[in-house]
mmCIF file of the N, C-alpha and C atoms, coordinates in Angstrom:
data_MODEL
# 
_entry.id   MODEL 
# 
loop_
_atom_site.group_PDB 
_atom_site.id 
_atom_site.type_symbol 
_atom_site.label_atom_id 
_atom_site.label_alt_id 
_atom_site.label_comp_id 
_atom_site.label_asym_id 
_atom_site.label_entity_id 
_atom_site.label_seq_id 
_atom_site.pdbx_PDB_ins_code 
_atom_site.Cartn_x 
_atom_site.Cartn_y 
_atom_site.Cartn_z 
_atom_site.occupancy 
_atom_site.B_iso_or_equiv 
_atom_site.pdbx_formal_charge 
_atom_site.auth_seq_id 
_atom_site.auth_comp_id 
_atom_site.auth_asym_id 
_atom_site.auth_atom_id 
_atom_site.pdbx_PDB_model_num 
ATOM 1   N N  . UNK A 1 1  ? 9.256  154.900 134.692 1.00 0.00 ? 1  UNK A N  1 
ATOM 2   C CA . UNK A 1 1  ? 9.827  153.563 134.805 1.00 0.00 ? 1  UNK A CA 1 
ATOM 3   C C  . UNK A 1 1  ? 11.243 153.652 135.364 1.00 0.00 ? 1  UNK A C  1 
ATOM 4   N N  . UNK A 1 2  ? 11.311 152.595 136.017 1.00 0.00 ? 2  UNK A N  1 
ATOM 5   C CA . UNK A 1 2  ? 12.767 152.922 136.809 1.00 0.00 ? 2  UNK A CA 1 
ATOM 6   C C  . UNK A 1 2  ? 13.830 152.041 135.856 1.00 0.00 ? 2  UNK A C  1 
ATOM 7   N N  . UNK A 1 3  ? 15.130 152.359 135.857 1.00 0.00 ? 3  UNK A N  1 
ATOM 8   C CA . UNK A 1 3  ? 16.578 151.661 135.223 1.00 0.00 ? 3  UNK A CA 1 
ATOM 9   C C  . UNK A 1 3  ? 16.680 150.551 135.812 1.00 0.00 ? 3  UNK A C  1 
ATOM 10  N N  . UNK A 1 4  ? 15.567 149.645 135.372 1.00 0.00 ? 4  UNK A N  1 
ATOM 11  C CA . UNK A 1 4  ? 15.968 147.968 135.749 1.00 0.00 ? 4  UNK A CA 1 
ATOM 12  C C  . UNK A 1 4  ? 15.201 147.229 134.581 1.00 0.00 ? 4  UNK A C  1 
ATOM 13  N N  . UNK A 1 5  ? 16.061 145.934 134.748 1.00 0.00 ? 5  UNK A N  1 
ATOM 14  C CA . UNK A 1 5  ? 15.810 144.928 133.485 1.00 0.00 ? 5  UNK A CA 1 
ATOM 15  C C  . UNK A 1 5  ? 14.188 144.298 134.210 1.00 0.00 ? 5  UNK A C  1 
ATOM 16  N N  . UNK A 1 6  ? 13.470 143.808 133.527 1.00 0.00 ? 6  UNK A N  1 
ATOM 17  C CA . UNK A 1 6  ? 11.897 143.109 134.144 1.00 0.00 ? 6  UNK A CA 1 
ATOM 18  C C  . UNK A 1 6  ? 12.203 141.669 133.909 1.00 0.00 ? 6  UNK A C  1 
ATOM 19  N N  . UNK A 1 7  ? 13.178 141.699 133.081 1.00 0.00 ? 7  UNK A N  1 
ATOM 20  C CA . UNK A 1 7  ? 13.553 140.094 133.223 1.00 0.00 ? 7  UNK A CA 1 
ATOM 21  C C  . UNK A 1 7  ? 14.247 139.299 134.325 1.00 0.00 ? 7  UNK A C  1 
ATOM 22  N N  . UNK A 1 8  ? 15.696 139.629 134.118 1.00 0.00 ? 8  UNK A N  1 
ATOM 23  C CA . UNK A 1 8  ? 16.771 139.865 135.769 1.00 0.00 ? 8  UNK A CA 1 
ATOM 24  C C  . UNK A 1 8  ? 17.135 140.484 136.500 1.00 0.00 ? 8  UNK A C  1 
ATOM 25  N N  . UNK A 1 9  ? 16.368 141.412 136.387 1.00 0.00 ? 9  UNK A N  1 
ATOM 26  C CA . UNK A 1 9  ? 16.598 142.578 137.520 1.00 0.00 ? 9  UNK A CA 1 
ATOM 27  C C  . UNK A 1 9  ? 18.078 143.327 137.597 1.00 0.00 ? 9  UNK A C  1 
ATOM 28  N N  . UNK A 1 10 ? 18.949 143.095 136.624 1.00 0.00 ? 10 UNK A N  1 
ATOM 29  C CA . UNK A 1 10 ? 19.983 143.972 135.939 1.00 0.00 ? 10 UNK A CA 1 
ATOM 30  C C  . UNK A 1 10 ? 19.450 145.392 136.564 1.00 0.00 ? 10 UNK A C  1 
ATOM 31  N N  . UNK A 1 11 ? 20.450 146.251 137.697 1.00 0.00 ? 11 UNK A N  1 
ATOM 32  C CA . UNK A 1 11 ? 20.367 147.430 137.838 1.00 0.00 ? 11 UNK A CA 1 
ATOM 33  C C  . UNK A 1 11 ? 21.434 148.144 137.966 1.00 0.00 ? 11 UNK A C  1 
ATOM 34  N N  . UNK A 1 12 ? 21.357 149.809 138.263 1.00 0.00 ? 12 UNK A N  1 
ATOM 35  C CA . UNK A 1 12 ? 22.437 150.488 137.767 1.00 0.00 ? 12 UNK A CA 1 
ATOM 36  C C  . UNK A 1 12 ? 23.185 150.183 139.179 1.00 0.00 ? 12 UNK A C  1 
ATOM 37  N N  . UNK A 1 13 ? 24.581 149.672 138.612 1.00 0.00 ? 13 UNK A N  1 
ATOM 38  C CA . UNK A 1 13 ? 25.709 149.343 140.086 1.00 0.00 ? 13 UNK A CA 1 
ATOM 39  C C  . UNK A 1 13 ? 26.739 150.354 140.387 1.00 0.00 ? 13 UNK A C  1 
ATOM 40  N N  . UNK A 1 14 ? 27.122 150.687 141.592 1.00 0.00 ? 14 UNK A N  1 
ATOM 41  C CA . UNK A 1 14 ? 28.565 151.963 141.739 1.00 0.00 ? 14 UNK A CA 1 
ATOM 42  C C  . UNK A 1 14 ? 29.731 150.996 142.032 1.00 0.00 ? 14 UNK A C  1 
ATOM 43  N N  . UNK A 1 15 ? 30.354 152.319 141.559 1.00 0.00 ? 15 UNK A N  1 
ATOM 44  C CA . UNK A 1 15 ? 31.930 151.644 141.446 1.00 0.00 ? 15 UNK A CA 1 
ATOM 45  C C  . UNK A 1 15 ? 32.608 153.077 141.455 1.00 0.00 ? 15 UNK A C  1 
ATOM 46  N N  . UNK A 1 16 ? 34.313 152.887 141.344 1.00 0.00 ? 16 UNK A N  1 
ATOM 47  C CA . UNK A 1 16 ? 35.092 154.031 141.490 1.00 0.00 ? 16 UNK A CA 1 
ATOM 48  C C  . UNK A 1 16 ? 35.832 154.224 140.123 1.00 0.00 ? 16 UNK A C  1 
ATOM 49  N N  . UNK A 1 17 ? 35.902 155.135 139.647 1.00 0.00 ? 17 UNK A N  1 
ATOM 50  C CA . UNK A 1 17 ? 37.057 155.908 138.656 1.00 0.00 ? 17 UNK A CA 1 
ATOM 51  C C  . UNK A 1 17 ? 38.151 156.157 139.509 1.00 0.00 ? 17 UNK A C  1 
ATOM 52  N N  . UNK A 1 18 ? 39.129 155.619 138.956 1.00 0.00 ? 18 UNK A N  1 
ATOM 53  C CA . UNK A 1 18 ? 40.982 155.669 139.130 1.00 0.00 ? 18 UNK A CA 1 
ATOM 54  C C  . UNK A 1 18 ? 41.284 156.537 138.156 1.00 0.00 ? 18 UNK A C  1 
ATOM 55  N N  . UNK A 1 19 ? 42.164 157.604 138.558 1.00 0.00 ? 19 UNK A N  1 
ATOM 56  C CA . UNK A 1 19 ? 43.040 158.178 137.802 1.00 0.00 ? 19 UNK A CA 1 
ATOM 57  C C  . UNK A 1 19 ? 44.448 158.289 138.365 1.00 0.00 ? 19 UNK A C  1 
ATOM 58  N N  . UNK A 1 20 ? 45.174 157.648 137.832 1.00 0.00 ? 20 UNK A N  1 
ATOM 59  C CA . UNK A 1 20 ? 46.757 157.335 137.677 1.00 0.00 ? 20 UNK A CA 1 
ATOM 60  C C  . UNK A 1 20 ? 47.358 158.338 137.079 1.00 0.00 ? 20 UNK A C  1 
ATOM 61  N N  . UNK A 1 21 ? 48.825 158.604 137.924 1.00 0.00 ? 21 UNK A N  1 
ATOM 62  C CA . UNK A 1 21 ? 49.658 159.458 136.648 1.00 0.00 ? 21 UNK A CA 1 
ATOM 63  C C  . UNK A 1 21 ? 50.938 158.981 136.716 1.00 0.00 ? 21 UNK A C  1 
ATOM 64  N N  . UNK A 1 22 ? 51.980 158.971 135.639 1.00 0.00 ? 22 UNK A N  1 
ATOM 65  C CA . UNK A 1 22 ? 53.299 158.828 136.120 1.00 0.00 ? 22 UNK A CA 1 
ATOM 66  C C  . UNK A 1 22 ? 54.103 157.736 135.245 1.00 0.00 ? 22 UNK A C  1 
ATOM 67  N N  . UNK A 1 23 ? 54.979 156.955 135.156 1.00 0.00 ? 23 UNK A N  1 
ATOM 68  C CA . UNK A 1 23 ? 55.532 156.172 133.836 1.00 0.00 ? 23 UNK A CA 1 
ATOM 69  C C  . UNK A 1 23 ? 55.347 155.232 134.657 1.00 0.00 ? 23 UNK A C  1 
ATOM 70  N N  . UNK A 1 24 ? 55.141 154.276 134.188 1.00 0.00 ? 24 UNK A N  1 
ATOM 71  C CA . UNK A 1 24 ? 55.135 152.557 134.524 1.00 0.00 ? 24 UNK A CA 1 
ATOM 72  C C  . UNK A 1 24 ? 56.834 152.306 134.766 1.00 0.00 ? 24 UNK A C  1 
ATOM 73  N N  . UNK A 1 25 ? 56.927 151.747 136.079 1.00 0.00 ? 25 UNK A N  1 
ATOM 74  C CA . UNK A 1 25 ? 58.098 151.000 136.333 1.00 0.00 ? 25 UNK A CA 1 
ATOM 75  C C  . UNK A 1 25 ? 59.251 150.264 134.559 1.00 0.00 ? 25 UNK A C  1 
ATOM 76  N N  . UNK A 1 26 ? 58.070 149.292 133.491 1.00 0.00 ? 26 UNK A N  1 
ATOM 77  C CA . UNK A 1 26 ? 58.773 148.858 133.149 1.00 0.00 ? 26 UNK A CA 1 
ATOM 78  C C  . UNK A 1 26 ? 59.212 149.644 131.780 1.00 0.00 ? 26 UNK A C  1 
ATOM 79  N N  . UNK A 1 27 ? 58.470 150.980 131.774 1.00 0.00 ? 27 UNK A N  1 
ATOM 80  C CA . UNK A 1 27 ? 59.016 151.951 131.043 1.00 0.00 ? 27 UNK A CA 1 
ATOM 81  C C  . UNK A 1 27 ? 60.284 152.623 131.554 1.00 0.00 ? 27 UNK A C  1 
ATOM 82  N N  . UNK A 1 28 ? 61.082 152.382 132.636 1.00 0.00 ? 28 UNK A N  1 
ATOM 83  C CA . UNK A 1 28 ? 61.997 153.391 133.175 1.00 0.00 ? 28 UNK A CA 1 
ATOM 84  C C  . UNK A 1 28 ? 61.244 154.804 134.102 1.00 0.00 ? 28 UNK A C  1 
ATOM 85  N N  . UNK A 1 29 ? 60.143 154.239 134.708 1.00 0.00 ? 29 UNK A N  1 
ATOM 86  C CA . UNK A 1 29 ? 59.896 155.336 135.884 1.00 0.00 ? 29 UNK A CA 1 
ATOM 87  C C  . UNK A 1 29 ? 59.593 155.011 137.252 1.00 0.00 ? 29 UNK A C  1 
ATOM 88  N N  . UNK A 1 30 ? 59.137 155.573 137.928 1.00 0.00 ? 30 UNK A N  1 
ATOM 89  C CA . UNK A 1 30 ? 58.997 154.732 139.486 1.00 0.00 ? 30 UNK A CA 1 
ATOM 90  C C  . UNK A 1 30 ? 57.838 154.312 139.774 1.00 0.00 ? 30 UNK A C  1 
ATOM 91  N N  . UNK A 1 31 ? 57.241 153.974 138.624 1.00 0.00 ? 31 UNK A N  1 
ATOM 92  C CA . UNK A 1 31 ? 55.465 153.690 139.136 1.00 0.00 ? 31 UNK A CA 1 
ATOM 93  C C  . UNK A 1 31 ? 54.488 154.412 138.726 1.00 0.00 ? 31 UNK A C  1 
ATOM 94  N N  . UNK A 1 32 ? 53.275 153.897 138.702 1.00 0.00 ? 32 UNK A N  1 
ATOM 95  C CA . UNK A 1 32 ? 52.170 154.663 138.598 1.00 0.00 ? 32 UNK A CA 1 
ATOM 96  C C  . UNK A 1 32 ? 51.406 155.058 140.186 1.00 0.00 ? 32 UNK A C  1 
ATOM 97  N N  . UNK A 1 33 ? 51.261 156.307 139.939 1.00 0.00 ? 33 UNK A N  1 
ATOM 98  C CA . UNK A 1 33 ? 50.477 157.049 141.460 1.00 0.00 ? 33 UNK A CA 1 
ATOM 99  C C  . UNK A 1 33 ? 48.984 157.084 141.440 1.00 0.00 ? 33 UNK A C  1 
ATOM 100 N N  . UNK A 1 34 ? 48.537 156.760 141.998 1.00 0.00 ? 34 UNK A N  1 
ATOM 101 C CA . UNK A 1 34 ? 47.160 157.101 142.388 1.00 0.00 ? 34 UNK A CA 1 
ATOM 102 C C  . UNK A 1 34 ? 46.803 158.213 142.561 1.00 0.00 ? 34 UNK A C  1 
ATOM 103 N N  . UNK A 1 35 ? 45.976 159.257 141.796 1.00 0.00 ? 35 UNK A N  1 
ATOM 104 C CA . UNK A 1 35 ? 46.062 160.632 142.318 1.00 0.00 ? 35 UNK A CA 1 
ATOM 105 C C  . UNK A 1 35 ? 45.019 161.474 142.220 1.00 0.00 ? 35 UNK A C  1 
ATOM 106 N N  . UNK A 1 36 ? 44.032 160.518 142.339 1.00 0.00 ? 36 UNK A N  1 
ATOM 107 C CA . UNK A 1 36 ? 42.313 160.747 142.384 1.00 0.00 ? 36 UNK A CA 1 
ATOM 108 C C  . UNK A 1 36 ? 41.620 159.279 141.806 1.00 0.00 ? 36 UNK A C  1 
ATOM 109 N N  . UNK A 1 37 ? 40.335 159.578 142.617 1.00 0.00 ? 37 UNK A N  1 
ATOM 110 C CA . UNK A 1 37 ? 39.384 158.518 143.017 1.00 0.00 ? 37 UNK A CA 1 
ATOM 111 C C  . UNK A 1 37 ? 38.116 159.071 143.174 1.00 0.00 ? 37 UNK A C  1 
ATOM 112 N N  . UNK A 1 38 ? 36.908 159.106 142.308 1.00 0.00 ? 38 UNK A N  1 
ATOM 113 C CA . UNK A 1 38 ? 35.732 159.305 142.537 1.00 0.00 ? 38 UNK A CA 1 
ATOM 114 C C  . UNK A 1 38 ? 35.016 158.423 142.050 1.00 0.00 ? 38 UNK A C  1 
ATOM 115 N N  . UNK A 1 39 ? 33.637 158.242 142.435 1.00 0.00 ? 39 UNK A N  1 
ATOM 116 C CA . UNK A 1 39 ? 32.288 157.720 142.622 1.00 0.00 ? 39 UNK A CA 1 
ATOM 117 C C  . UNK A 1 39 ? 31.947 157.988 141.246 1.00 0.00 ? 39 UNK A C  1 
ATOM 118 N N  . UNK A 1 40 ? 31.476 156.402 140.348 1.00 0.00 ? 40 UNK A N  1 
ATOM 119 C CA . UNK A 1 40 ? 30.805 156.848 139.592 1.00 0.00 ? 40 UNK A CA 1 
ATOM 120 C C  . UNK A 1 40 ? 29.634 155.391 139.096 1.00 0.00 ? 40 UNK A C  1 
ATOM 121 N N  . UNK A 1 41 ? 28.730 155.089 138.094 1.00 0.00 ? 41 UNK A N  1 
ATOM 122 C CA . UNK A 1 41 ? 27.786 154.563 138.051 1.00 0.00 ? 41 UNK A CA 1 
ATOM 123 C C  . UNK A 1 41 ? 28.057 153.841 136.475 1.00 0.00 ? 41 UNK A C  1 
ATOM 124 N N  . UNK A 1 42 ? 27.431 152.316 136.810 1.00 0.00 ? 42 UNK A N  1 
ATOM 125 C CA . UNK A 1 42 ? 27.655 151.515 135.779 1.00 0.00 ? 42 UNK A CA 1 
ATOM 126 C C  . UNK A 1 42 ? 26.160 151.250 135.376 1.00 0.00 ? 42 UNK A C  1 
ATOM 127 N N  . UNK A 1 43 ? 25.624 151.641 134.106 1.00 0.00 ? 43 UNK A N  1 
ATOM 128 C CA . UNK A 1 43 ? 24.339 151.552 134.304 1.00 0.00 ? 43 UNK A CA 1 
ATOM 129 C C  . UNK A 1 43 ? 24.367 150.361 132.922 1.00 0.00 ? 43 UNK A C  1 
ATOM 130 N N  . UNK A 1 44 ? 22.870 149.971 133.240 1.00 0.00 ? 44 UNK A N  1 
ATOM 131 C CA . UNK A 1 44 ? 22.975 148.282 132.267 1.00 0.00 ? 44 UNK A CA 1 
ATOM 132 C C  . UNK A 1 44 ? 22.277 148.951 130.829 1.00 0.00 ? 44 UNK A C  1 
ATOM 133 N N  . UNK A 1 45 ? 22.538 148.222 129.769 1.00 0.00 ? 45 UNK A N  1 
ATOM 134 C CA . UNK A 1 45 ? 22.173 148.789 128.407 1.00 0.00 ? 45 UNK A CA 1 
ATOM 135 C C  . UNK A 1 45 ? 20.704 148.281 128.719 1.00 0.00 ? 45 UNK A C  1 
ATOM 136 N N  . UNK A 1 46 ? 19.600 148.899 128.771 1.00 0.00 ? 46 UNK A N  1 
ATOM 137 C CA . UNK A 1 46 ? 17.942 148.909 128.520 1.00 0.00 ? 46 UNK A CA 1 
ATOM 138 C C  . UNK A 1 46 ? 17.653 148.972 127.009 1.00 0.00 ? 46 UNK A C  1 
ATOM 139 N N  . UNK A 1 47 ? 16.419 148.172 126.855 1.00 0.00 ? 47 UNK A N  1 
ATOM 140 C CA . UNK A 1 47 ? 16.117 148.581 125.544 1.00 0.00 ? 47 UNK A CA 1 
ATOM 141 C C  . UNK A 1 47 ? 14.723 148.379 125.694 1.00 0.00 ? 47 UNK A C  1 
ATOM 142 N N  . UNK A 1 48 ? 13.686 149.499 125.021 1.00 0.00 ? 48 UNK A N  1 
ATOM 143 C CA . UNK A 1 48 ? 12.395 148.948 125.013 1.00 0.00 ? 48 UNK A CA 1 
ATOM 144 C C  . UNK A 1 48 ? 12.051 148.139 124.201 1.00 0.00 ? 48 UNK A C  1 
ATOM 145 N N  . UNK A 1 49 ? 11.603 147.146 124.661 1.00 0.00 ? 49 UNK A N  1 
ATOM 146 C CA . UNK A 1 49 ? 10.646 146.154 123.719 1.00 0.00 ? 49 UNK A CA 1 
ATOM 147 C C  . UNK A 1 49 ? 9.271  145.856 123.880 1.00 0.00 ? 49 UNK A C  1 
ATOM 148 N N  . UNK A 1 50 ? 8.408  145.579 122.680 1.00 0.00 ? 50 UNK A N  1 
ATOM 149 C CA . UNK A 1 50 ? 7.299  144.671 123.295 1.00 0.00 ? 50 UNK A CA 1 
ATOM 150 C C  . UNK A 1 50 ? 7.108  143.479 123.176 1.00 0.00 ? 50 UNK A C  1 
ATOM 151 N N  . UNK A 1 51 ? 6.541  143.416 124.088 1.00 0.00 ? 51 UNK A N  1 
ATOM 152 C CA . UNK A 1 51 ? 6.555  141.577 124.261 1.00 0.00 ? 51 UNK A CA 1 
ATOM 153 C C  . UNK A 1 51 ? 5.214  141.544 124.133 1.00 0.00 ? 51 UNK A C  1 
ATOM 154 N N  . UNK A 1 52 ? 5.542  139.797 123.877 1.00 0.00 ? 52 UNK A N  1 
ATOM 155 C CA . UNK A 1 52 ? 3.625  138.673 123.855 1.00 0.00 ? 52 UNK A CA 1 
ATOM 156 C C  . UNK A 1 52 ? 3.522  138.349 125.444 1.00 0.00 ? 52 UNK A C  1 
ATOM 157 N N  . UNK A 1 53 ? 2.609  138.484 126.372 1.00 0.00 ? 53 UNK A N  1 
ATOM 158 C CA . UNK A 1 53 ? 2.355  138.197 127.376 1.00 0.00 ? 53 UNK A CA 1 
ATOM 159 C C  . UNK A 1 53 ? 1.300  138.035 128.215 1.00 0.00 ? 53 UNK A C  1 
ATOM 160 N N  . UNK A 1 54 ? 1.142  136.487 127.732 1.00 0.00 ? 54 UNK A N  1 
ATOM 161 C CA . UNK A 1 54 ? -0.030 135.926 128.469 1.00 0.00 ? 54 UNK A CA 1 
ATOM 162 C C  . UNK A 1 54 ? -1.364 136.512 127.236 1.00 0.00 ? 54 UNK A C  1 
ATOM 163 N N  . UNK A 1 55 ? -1.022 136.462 126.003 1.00 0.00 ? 55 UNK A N  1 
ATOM 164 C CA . UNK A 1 55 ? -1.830 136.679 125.053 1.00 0.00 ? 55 UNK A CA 1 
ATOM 165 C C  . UNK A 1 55 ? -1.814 138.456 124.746 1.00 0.00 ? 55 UNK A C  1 
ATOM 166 N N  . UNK A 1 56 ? -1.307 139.477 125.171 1.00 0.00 ? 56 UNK A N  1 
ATOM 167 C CA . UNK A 1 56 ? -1.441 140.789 125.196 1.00 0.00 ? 56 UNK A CA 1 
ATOM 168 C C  . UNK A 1 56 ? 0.046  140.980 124.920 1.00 0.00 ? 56 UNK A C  1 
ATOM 169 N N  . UNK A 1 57 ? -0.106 142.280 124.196 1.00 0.00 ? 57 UNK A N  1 
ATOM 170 C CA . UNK A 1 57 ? 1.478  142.977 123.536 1.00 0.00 ? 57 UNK A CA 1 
ATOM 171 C C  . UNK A 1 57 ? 1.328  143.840 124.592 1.00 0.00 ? 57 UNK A C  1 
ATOM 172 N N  . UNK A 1 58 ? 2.564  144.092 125.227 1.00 0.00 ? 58 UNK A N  1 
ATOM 173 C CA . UNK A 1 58 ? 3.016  144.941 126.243 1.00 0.00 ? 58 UNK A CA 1 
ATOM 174 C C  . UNK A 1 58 ? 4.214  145.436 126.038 1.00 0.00 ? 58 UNK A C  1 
ATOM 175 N N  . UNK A 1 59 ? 4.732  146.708 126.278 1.00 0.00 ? 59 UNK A N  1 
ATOM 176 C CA . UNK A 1 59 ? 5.972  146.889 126.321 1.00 0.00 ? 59 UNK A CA 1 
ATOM 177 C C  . UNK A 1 59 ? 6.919  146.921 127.205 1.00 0.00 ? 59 UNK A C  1 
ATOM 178 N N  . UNK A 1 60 ? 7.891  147.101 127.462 1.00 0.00 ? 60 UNK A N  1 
ATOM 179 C CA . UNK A 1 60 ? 8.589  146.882 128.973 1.00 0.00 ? 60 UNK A CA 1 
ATOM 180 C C  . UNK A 1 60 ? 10.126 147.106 128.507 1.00 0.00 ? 60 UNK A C  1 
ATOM 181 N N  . UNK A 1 61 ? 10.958 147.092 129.647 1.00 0.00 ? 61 UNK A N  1 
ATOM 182 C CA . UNK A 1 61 ? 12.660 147.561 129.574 1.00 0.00 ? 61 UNK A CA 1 
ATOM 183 C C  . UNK A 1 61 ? 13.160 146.306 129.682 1.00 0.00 ? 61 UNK A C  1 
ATOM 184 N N  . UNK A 1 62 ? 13.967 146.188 128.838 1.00 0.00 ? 62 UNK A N  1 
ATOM 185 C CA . UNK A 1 62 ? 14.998 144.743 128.859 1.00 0.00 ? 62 UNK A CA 1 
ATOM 186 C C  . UNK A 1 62 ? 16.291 145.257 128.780 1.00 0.00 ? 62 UNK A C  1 
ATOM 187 N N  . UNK A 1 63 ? 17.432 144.413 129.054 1.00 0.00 ? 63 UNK A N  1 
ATOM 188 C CA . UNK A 1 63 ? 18.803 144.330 129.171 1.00 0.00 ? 63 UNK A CA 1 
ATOM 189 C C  . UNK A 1 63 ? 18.781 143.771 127.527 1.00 0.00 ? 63 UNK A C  1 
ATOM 190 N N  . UNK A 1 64 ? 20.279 144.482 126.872 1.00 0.00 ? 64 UNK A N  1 
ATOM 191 C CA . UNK A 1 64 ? 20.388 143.573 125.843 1.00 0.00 ? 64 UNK A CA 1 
ATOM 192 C C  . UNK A 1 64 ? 21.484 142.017 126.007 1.00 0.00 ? 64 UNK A C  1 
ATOM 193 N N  . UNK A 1 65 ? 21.354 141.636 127.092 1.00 0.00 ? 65 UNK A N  1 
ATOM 194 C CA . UNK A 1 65 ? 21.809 140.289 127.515 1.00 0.00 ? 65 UNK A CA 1 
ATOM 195 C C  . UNK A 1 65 ? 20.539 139.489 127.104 1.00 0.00 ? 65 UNK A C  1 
ATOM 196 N N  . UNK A 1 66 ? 19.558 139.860 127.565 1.00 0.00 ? 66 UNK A N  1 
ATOM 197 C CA . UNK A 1 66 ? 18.340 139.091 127.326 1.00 0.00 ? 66 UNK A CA 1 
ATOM 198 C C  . UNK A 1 66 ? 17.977 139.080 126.402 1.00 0.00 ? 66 UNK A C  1 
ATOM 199 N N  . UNK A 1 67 ? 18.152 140.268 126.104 1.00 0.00 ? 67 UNK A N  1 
ATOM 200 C CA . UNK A 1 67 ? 17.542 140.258 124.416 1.00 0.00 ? 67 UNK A CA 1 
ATOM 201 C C  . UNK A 1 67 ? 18.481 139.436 123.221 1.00 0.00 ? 67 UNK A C  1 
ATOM 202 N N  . UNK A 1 68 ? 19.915 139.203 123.469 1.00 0.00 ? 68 UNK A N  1 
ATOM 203 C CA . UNK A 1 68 ? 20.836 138.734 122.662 1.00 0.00 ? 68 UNK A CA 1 
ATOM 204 C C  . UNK A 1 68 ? 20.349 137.068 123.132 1.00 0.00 ? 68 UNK A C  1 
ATOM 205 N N  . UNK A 1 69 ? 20.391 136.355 124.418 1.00 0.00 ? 69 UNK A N  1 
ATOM 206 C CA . UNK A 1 69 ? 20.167 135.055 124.857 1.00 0.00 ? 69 UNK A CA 1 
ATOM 207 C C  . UNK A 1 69 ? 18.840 134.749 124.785 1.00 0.00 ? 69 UNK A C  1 
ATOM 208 N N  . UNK A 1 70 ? 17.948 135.256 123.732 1.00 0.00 ? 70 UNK A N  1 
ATOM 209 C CA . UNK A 1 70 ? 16.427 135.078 123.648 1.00 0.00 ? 70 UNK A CA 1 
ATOM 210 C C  . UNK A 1 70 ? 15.211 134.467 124.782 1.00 0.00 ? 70 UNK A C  1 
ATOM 211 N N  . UNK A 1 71 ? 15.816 135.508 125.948 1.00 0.00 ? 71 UNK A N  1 
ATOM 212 C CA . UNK A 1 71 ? 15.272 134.992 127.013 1.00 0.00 ? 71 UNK A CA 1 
ATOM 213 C C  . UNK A 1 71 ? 13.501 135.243 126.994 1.00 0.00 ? 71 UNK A C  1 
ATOM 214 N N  . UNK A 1 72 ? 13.441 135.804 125.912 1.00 0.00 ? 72 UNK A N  1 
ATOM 215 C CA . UNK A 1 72 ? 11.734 136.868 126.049 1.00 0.00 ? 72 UNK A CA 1 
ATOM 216 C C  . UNK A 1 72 ? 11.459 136.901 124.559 1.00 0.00 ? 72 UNK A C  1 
ATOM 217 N N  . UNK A 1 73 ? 9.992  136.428 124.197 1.00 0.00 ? 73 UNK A N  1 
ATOM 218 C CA . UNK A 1 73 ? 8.883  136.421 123.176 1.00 0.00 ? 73 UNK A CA 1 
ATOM 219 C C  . UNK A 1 73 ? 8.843  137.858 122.795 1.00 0.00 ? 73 UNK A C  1 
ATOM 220 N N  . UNK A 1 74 ? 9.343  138.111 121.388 1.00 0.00 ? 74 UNK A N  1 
ATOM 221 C CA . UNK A 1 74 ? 9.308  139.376 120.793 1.00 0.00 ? 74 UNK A CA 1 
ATOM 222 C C  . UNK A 1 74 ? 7.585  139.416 120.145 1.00 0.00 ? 74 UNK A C  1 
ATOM 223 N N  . UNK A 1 75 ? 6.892  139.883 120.416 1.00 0.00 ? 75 UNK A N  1 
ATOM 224 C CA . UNK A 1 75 ? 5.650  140.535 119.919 1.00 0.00 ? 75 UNK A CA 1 
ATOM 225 C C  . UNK A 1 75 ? 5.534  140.943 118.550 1.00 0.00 ? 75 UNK A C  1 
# 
């Protein structure tokens, strides 16, 4: 099964890690530096559940957004 919600299609998104070094201006230093930047992955909280569907218990991957906003018939 692949890392996606079956409800909204919630999937894993990229983004970057910042790492800063150095004192903040309003501490008394000259700034914060930028001094690495890599690639990394925001993946969505899954949870298995089973559901009622269309008269049959099935199980399947949900987001817990959905599962908190009772978007889906718990079995």
């Amino acid at each position: 099964m692949s890392n996606v919600c079956e409800k909204c299609g919630k999937k894993t998104e990229v983004g970057s890690r910042i790492v800063r070094h150095g004192l903040a201006k309003k501490k008394g230093g000259i700034g914060m530096h930028t001094t690495g930047i890599s690639k990394r992955t925001f993946k969505p909280n899954l949870q298995k559940v089973r559901i009622l569907d269309n008269g049959t218990v099935r199980r399947c991957k949900i987001c817990a957004q959905c599962l908190k906003h009772g978007l889906i018939q718990k079995a």
